[in-house]
N, C-alpha and C positions, 0 to 999 in steps of 0.2 A: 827575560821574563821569569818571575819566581813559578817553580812547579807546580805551585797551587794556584794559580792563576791561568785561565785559558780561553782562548774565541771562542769554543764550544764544547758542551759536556754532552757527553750521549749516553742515554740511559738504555742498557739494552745489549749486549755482542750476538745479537744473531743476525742472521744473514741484511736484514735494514741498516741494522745498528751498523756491524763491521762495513759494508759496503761504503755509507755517509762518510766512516771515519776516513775512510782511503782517500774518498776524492775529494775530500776538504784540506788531508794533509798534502798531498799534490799539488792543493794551490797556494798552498805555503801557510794555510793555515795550521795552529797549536788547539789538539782537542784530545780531552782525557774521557775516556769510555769506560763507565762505570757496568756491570756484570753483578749481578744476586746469586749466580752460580759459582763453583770453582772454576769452569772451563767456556770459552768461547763456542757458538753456533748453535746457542738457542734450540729451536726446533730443527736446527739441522745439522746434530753434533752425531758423531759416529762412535762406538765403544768398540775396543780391540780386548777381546779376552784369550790372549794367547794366539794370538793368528786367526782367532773367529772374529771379525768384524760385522757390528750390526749397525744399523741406521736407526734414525728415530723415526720408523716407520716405511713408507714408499717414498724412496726422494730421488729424483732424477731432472733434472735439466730441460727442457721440452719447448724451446722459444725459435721464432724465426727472428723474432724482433732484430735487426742486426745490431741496436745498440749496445741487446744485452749480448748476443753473441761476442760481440766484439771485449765486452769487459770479460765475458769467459778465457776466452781466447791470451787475453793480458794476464789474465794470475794465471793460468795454466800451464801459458807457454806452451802449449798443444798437445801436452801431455791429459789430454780425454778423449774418448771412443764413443764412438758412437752403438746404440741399443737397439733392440726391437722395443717390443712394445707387447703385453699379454695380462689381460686383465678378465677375471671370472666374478662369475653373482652366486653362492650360494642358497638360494631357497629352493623352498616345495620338497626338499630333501635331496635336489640336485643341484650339480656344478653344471652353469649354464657362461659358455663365452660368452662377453659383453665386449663391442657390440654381438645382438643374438646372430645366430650362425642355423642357416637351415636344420641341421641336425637337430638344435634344441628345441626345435618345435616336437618333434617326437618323445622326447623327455617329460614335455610339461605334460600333467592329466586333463584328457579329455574336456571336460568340463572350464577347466582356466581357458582351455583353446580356444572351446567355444565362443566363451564370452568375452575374450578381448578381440574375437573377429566381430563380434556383435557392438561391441565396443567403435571401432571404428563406424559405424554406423550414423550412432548417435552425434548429436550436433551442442557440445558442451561449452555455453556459453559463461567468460567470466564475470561475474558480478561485484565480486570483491578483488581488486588487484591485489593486495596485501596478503592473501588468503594463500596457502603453501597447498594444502587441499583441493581448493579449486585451481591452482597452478599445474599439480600433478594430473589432476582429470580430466585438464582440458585438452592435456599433450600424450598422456598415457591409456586414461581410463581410469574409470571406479576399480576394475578386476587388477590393474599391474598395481595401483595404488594400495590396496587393501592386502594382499601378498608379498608387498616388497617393499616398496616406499612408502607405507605407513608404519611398519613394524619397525625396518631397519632403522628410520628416523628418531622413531620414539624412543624408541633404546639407543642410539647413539647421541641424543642432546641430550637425552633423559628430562623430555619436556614434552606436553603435549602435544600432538604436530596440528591440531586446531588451532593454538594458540601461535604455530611456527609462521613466518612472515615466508613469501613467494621468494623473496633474492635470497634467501635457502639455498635453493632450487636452480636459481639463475647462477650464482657463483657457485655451488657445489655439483650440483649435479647432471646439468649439461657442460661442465668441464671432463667428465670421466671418458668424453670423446675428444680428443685432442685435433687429430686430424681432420683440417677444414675440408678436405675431400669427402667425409664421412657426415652424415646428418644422421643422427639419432634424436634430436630431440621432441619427437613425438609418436607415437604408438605407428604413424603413418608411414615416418622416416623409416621404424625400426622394420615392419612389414617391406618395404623396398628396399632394406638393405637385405632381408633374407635372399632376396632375386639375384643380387651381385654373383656374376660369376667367379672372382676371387676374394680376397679378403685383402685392403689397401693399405700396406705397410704403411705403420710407423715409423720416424728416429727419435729416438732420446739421446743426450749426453751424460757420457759416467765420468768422475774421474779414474783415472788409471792405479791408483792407490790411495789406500787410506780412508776406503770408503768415501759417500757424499760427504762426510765432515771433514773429508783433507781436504776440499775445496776453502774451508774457509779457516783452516788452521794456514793455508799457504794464506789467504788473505790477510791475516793474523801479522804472519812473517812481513810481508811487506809493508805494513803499516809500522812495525818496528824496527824500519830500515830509516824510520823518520823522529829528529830529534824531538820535534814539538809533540812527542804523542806518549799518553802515558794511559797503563789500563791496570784497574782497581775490580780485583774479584771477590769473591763472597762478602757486597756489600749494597748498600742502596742510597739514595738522599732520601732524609728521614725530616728534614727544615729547609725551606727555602727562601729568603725575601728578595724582591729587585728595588731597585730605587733609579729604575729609570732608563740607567743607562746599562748595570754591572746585576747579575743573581750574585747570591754568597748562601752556599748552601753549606750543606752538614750531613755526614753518611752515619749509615748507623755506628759505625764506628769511631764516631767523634773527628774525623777529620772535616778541615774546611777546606771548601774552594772557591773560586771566583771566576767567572765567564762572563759571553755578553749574550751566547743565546744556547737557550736546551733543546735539545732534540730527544723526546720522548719516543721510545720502543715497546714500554713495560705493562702491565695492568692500568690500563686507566683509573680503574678504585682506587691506584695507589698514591696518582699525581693528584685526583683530583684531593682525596684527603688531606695532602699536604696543604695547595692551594688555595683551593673555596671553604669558604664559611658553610653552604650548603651545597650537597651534591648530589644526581642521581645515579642511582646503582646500574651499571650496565653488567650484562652475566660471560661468565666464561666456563667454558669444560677443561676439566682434568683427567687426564691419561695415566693410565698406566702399562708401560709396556714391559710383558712378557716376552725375554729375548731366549729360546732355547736351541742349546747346541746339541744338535739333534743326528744321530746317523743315519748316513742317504738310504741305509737300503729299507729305516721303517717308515720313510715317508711313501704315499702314493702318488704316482710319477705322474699319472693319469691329471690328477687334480689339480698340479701346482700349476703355478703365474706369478706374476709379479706381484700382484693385489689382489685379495681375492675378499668381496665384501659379505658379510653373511648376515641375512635379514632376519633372521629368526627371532623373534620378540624374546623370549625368555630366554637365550645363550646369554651368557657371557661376553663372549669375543664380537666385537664389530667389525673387527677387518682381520686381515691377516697379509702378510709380509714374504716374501721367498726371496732369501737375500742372494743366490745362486743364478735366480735370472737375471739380478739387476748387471752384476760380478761377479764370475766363477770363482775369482781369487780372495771373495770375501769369505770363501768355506774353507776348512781344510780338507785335507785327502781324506775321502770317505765320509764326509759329513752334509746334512741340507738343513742350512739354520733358518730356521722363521721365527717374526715376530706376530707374537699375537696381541691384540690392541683393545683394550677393557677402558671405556669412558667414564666417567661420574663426575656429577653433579657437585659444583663446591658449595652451593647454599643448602643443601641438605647430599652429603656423602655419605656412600654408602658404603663404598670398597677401597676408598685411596686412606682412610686410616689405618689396615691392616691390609697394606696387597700380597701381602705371603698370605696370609689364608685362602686366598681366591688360587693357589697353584694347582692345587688338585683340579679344581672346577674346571680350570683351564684345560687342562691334559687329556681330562677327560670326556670333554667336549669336541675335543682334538679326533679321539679314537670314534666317536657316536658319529663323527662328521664323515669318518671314513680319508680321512685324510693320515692322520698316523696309523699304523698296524697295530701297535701297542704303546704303550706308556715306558715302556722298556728300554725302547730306541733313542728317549727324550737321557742326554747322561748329565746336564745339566741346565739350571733355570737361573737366569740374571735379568733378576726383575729392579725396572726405573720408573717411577712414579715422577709425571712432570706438569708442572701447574700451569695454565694459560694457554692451553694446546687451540684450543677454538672459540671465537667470539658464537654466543647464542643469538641467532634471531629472531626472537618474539616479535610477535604483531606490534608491540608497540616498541621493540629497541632503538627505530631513525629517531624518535621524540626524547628517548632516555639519551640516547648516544648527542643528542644536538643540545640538549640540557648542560651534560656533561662538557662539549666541548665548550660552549658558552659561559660556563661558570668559570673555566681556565683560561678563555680567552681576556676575560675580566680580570681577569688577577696579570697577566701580561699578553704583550702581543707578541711577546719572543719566544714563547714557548711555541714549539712546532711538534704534531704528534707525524708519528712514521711507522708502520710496518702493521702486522696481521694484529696486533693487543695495541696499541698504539691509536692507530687511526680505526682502530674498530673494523676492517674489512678482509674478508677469509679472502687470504691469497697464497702465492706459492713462493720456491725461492728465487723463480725467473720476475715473478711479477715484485717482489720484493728490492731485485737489485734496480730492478728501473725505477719505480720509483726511488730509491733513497740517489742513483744517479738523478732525476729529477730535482729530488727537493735543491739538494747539493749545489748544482746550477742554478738556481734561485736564489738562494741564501747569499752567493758568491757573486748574485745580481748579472749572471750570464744569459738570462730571460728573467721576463716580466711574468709570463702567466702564470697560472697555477694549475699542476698535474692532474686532471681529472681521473683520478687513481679507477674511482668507481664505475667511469664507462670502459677501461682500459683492462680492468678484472674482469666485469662482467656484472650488470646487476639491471633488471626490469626497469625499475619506479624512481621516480622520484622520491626523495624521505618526506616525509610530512611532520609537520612541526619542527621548527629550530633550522640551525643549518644543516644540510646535505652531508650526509658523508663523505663525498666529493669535494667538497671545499673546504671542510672543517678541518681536515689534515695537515694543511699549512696554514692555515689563517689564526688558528686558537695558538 
């Protein structure tokens, strides 16, 4: 078979993309895995600056599913540890554990107290499923909503949260409780967990080196232990036609190739552009992370965790990172790196065209937060700016997102989308490997059905208008 010729092209090396290409080359299939980046692992690539290894934010392992377990288990060859788990809310001016912890009830002011006990009270009926507003108030209250999940929201999509859709909420934010022993997802939950008399470990999986992104650099390594497999970096298909049976595309770099079916990873604005005559715009967030290699003794020891998310409408930073809890061995001696994580908007940006300007702002929010001691401590800043970090869900993205897949389904039926930009659904990189193990089996005609991705993430509703987000992932 000529090299430019192959059963499948996958557009995408992050954890979907790499995952598909494994178990396809396994089964004796030839597929060339096309990357826009220099390096493999997408949103789950790790940077080493000298022995400081940083993540592309919180990324940790966290599945019982034994599937995924099981493919962990295979590229690792047992070489990952098991984690705790520690995660805080910055607002109101304080660092509050999540889940809340008796203690933080004496934290919050008076008056929030009040009125989220009052809050439980009231009998908050939903009227609009769709609605992310009435989603939060029916589970939290108007007081936790207006404090913390209306602020943090609107600054991290950087979009109205009136106009934000409820599976937001469903896939984001009742995930920050991992353990099914644990119920937080309603003001009522969180009031009876205060009563627990201990607090219910967590595990997570790390790997043992190399940060979360040796996980898929070793994935990397095994897919190049296979002859039919070849991967193409800093580039993308830029031309595509099928005639039926064969694609013959075209990367920006003028090379051709030929396949019999695409598996899509990437920005959907980008395929469908290729593909459809018309198409609708579905939105995505851009990231930028500030990685600073930071000395342990100016960080406050008090404050750190793993995550720590901070709601505060006019900050800067949306979350923050402590790459020290995830891996002691991602610091060096004497050092506690964090990343701090700054979103924006791609249809109107505001900070990812110049994210070095934003470094002061950063730092200095750092020291207001009570988290650094000084600016002094921070001895260097390695700032990455990365595109496609999160699908937006607006009130109306099921109807855009089903438009979308519709218009590509039309132009073939072999094209398959896959992963968080792909099939349009915020997942993680456990929910990522199963489905592209999913798709993989299907493709290879190992099963008939089709992976219900969106009840198996998490999500309320039903989509309205077009296909489901559910079905659209393998069927367009």
């Amino acid at each position: 078979m000529p090299d430019s010729s192959f059963d499948f092209c996958i557009v995408g090396a992050g954890p979907s993309g790499l995952t598909a290409a494994y178990q396809l080359l396994k089964s004796g299939c030839s597929v060339v895995l096309i990357e826009r980046q220099g390096r493999v692992g997408g949103l789950a690539k790790s940077y080493d600056y000298g022995g400081q290894i940083f993540d592309t934010g919180p990324k940790r392992f966290h599945t019982d599913d034994p599937i995924v377990l099981d493919f962990i288990q295979e590229i690792t060859k047992g070489h990952i540890t098991k984690i705790g788990r520690s995660t805080k809310v910055y607002f109101l001016g304080n660092y509050f554990e999540w889940p809340l912890q008796s203690k933080d009830l004496l934290k919050m002011p008076l008056g929030v107290s009040l009125k989220c006990a009052l809050d439980l009270l009231k009998e908050r009926p939903i009227t609009d499923k769709s609605s992310f507003h009435q989603y939060i108030n029916s589970k939290y209250g108007e007081t936790l909503y207006s404090v913390f999940f209306k602020p943090y929201t609107q600054k991290f999509l950087r979009w109205d949260t009136e106009d934000i859709h409820s599976d937001w909420a469903s896939t984001g934010i009742n995930r920050t409780v991992i353990d099914k022993r644990i119920k937080a997802n309603s003001l009522f939950d969180l009031f009876k967990a205060l009563l627990l008399p201990a607090k219910v470990e967590t595990e997570f999986l790390y790997p043992t080196e190399g940060g979360f992104g040796g996980f898929y650099e070793q994935l990397l390594g095994l897919c190049r232990d296979y002859p039919g497999f070849r991967l193409i970096l800093s580039d993308t298909i830029v031309r595509l036609s099928d005639d039926g049976k064969q694609f013959e595309a075209q990367t920006g770099a003028g090379e051709r190739l030929t396949f019999t079916d695409l598996i899509w990873t990437g920005n959907l604005n980008a395929l469908s552009g290729i593909v459809a005559t018309q198409h609708t715009h579905v939105h995505y967030l851009n990231t930028i992370f500030y990685n600073l290699i930071c000395r342990q003794q100016g960080v406050a020891s008090r404050q750190t965790a793993q995550w720590i998310y901070v709601s505060r409408g006019d900050s800067l930073i949306s979350r923050l990172t402590c790459m020290k809890e995830f891996a002691p061995y991602t610091c060096g001696e004497g050092h506690y790196n964090i990343i701090a994580e700054l979103t924006d908007s791609q249809a109107n940006p505001v900070y990812f065209r110049d994210p070095d300007r934003h470094i002061d702002g950063i730092l200095n929010e750092l020291v207001k937060m009570r988290f650094l001691k000084h600016r002094k401590h921070v001895e260097s800043v390695h700032v990455v700016p990365v595109e496609d970090t999160y699908p937006i869900y607006h009130r109306g993205y099921n109807k855009d997102f089903g438009s979308a897949a519709a218009g590509i389904k039309k132009f073939s039926k072999r094209i398959h989308l896959l992963g968080r930009c792909g099939a349009f659904w915020y997942n993680n990189s456990d929910h990522s490997i199963r489905f592209a193990i999913e798709m993989a089996g299907q493709l290879l005609g190992r099963q008939r059905r089709e992976f219900d991705y969106r009840a198996y993430f998490g999500g309320s509703y039903p989509a309205v208008g077009g296909p489901s987000p559910g079905n659209a992932g393998q069927g367009a």
